[in-house]
SEBA-734792 format. One record per residue (C-alpha): x, y, z; residue in three letters. Coordinates in steps of 0.2 Angstrom, whole numbers, plus 5000, padded with zeros to 4 digits. Layout:
REM residues N
XYZALA...
//
This chain:
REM residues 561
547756435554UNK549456395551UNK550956325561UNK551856485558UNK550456605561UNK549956545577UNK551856525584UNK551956725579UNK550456745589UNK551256625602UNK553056725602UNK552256905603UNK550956855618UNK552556805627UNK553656955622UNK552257075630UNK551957005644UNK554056975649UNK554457165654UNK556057235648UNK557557295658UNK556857475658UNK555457435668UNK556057315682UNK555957335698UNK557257345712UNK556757165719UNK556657075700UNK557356895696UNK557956975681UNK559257065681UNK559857195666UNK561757125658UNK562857265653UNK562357245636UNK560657285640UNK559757095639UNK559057015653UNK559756845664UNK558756745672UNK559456685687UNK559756485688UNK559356385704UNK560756265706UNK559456175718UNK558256175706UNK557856005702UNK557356025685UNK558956115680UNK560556015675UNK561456175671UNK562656185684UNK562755985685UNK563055955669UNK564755965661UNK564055995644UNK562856135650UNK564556205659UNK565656225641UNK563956295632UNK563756425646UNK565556465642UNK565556435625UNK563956575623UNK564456715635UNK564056865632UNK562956835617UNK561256765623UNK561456825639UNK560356665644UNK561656535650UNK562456505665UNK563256675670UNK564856715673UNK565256745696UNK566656865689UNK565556975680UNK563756955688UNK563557025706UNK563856935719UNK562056885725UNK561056805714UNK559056785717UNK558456625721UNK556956535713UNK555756425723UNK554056335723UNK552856405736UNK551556305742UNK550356475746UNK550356495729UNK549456365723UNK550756285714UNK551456435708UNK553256505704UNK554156625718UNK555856715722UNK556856785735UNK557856935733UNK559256995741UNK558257055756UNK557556905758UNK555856955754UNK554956835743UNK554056885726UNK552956815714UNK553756785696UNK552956885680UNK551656765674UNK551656705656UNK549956695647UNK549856505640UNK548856505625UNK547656335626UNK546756285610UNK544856205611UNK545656025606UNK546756025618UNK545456025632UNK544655865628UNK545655735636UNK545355535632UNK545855455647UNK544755305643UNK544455185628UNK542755245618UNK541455135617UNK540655035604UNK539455165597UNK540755305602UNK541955205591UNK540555175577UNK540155375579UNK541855425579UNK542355305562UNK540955385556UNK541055585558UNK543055535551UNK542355445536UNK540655565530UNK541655715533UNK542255705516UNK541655565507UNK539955515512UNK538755505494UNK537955635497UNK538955765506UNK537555905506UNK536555785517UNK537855665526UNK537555775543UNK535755785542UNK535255615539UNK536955475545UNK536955625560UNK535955485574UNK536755365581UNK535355255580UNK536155075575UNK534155005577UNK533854925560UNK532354995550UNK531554825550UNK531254825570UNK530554985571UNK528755045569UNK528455205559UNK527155295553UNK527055455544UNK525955595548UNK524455525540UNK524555345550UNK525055275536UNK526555125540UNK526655045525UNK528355075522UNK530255035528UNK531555175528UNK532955235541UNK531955375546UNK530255465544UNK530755625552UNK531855675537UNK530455675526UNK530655885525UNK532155875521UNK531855755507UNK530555845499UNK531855985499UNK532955895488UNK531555835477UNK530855995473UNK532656045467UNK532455895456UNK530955965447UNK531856115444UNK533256005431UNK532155875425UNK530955985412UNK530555845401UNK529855755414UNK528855885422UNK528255915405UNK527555755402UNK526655765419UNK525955935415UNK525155875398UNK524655695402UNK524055695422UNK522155755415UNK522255605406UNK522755475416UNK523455375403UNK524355235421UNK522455235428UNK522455065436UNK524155045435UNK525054945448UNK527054985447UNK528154895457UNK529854955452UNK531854935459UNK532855055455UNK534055195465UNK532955275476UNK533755445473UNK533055645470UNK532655585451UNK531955455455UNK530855505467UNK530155645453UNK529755495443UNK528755395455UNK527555555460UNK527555575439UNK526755395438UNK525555425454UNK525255595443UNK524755475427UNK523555355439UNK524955235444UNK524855145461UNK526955115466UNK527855025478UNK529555025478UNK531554965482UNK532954995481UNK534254905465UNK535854935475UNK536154925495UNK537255095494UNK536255205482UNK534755245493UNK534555415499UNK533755405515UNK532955585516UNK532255545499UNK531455385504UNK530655455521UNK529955605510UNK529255485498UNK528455375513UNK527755525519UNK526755585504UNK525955405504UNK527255295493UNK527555115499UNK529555125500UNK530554995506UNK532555035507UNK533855125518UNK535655185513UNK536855015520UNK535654885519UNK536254695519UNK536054575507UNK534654485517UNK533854665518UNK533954695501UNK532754535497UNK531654575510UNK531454725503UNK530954675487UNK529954525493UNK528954675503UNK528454765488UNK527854625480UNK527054515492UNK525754605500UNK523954585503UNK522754625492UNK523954695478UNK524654615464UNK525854705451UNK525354705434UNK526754825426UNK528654795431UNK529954935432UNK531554865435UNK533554915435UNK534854755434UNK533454615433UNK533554585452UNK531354625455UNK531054505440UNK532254385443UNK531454375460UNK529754365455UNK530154225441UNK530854125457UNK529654155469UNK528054205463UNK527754145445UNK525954155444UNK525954335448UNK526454355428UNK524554305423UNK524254475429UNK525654565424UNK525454665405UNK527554705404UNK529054745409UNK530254905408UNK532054835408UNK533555005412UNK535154945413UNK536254825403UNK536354705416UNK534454675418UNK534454675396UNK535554555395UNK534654425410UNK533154465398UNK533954415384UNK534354255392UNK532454205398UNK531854255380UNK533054125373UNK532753995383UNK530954015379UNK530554085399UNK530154245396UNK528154265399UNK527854455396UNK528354565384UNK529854685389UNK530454845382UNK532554875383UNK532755055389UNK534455055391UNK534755015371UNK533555175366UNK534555315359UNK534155435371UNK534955335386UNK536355275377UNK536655435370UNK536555555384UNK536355455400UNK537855325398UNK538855445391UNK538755615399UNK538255555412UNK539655455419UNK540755565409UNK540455665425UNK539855575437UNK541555455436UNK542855595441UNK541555645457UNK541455465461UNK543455435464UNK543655615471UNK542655575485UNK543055445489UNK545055425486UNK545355615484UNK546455545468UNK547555665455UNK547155615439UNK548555705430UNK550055565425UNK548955415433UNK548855255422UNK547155195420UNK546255035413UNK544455035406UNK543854895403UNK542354895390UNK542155055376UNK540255045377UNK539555215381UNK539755215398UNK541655195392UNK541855315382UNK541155425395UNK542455375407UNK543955365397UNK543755545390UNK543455635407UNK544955555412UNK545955585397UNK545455755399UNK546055775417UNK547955695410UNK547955525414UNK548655395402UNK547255285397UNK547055085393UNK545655035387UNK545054815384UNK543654805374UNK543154615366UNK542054695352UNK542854735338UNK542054895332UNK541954945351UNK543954925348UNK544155025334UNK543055185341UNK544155165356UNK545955155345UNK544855325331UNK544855415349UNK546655405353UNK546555265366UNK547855125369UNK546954955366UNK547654815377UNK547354665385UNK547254675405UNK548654555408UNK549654675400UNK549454815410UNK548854755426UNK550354785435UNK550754965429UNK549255035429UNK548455135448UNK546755145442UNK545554985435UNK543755025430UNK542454905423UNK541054975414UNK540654825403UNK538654765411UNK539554565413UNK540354465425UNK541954435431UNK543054545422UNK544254565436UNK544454415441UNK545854355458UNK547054315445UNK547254505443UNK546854585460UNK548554465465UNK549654555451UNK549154715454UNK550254865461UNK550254935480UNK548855055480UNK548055005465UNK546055075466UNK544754955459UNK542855005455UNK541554985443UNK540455085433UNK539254935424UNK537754895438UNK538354725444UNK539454675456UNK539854535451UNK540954635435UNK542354625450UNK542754445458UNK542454535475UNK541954355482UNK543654285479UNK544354415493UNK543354365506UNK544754235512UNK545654185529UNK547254255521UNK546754425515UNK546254565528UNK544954705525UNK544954875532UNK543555005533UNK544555155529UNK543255285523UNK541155255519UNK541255135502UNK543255135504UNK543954965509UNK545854925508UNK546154735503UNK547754675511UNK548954525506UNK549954435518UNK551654525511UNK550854705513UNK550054735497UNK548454825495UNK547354875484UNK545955025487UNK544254945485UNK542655075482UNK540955025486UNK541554845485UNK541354815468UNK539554895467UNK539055045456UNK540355195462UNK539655355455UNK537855315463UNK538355225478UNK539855365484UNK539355525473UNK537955575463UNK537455605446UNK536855755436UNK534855785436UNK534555825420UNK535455685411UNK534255575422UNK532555695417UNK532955615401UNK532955425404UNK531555435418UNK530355515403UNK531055355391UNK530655265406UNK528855325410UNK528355325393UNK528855135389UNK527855095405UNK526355185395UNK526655105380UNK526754945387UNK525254965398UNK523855025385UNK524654925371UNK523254825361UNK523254655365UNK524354555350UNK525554695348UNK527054645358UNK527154465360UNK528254355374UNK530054445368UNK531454595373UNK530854765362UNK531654925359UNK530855065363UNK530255155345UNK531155265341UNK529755405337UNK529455395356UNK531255445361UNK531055585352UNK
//
């Protein structure tokens, strides 16, 4: 409701519950003017009035007479006795007068219109979890990931980490760690929406479940525990896949998801907020376990294999492959092929042409403008912004914003990358060059440090930061963490970064991937790279011995279609 509605409503309660001249009676404290308004009488001993002290209060009384009718009357025109106003104590507090007979009367009563938040008074400092709950409710009202969810499942104030607690879902199964089993219907809600946009998927379930073409499968992936995903890993249990699971990013979880997972049997282990020690546990928990050892590997960002090759090496005897989805987890393949480390063969999903052609593109063409809106409520129209890297999760990005008006930048080091980005209408520069101007900075390039401190210290007031690539590590976030700079929680995934002369900039999800750490992405996009995804993990698994050797493969491409 507006200001000026409710001071209508305000002014008209008050208007009818003053009565007019006509309807006074003999003994009122008002009394009618000869121009027909009515005068309160003053109290000269009233100690709230400074009317008849005050000199100024004097002159406006005389300067206003006979307009208002409401100041200081004049003795030569008013009647000679004037009604006195006075507290009385019988009254609880309450206003009386005495008339010229002396008789005492109770003043008309105004009708005081109280709001519900003006009821609640906070006469003492909130507590810790009051102060946590409060930061909280302020924070998911509006830009919580998932807002459909953020007041069902972040509605407890249960600080207890997932890893001290004992859960068990209905079946007495515990093999798990979530935030909470008792969202698990709510969960499966989500999931069976899912289903509903992800038809190749489903398909492939319905024409190769009697099959059983995973039958002694043991998947142990990491990646987003999200709705899709969740589709997938009942697809592979469809197949004859056993799974266990965590999550590739600490923010990306959806905790209703994971408890609905956990309670049709899954091994899931990952919460929404974990910390970096949780986030090792958690993978360490999938994959050392008694009596079960891997033999295929699904993995997003190269964090499950890099963690395996460190800890449990000999686990690769067993294991028959591994699918790789995102540039970040290619490239650290890349790496341990040519260093001669790699033991198994791998299949690159992310360079097959139906990921790079819909998932990158459409679906961070969307997923980008959902991500800032969230969390920065951002206009896009007239706002400079840099994108650094025109691969397809670029171009995606740069022509959603371009669409919504602002001026883009794009820094690109390959050179055919460059001139696709300069064909489309982009300005190609360096990011020195435009560091300064620009409010928004985005990497999407799958390396590491891109934004480097040199940059965060010449940036504008305000500037926002995030990345779109699936490291954090595309954004020197570890070079803030100093004495001299100050962070601030200002929303869920929404940091401010201060300098010592004032300057901030707006950090989101600190430096991780924003679209699936503070929005959400588009299902169907997705039912397409979980079915590339599901049928490297097939190809991989049945493959005759000899026909991939120790090396990084594309997918064929007579499989993508």
């Amino acid at each position: 409701m507006s200001v000026q509605v409710v001071a209508a409503k305000m002014a008209e309660v008050e208007l009818k519950d003053v009565p007019t001249g006509k309807d006074l009676p003999a003994d009122s404290p008002l009394t009618p003017t000869s121009e027909g308004k009515n005068i309160a009488r003053n109290d000269p001993h009233e100690a709230g009035s400074s009317a008849a002290a005050s000199p100024t209060a004097e002159s406006s009384a005389k300067a206003g007479e006979g307009s208002l009718g409401l100041l200081n009357p004049n003795p030569a025109k008013m009647p000679q006795a004037s009604a006195m106003k006075r507290s009385d104590p019988q009254q609880n507090g309450g206003e009386a007068f005495v008339n010229r007979d002396g008789t005492v009367a109770e003043a008309p009563r105004m009708k005081k219109i109280q709001f519900a938040d003006q009821k609640q008074e906070f006469n003492k400092r909130p507590s810790k979890i009051g102060r946590r709950s409060l930061s909280r409710s302020i924070s998911q009202s509006s830009t919580d990931s998932y807002s459909s969810a953020a007041s069902y499942t972040d509605s407890s104030d249960d600080e207890t980490s997932p890893r001290d607690k004992q859960q068990k879902n209905s079946k007495g199964n515990g093999d798990f760690c979530i935030k909470n089993i008792k969202q698990a219907d709510f969960g499966r809600r989500e999931i069976e929406i899912a289903e509903q946009e992800m038809p190749a998927l489903m398909a492939l379930r319905k024409r190769a479940q009697g099959e059983k073409p995973l039958a002694g499968a043991k998947v142990v992936g990491c990646t987003h525990i999200t709705a899709q995903t969740a589709v997938l890993m009942e697809t592979l249990s469809a197949l004859g896949a056993q799974c266990r699971w965590a999550a590739c990013n600490i923010y990306s979880t959806q905790n209703e998801v994971a408890a609905a997972l956990a309670e049709g049997g899954f091994s899931v282990f990952a919460w929404k907020g974990e910390s970096e020690d949780d986030f090792w546990w958690c993978i360490d928990r999938c994959v050392n376990v008694e009596g079960w050892q891997p033999n295929m590997i699904l993995d997003d960002g190269g964090d499950l294999t890099h963690w395996i090759y460190k800890k449990y090496p000999n686990m690769f005897k067993k294991i028959k492959g591994i699918v790789e989805e995102s540039v970040t987890g290619v490239h650290r393949l890349y790496q341990l092929s040519k260093a001669g480390k790699l033991c198994v063969p791998a299949m690159n999903v992310n360079d097959s042409v139906t990921k790079q052609k819909f998932d990158n593109l459409y679906c961070c063409r969307e997923s980008i403008l959902d991500g800032l809106k969230r969390t920065t409520d951002v206009m896009f129209g007239g706002k400079q912004v840099v994108v650094c890297g025109y691969g397809e999760v670029g171009k995606g990005c740069c022509a959603a914003l371009k669409a919504m008006g602002s001026i883009v930048y794009v820094t690109e080091i390959d050179p055919i990358c460059a001139l696709q980005a300069c064909m489309d209408g982009f300005r190609l520069v360096k990011l020195n060059e435009v560091i300064r101007q620009v409010d928004i900075v985005i990497t999407c390039t799958g390396n590491k440090n891109v934004v480097v401190r040199e940059n965060l210290d010449r940036m504008k007031n305000g500037c926002i930061v995030c990345n779109m690539g699936h490291s954090n590590t595309e954004i020197d976030v570890a070079s803030l963490r100093t004495p001299e700079l100050t962070w601030e929680r200002v929303r869920s995934q929404v940091d401010h970064v201060i300098w010592p002369d004032g300057k901030r900039i707006v950090l989101l999800a600190e430096g991780r991937l924003l679209n699936l750490s503070c929005s959400t992405v588009p299902t169907f996009v997705l039912s397409i790279t979980a079915t590339t995804q599901a049928l490297a993990l097939i190809e991989l698994y049945n493959a005759p011995e000899g026909r991939y050797k120790q090396d990084v493969y594309l997918l064929p491409k007579k499989m993508g279609r």
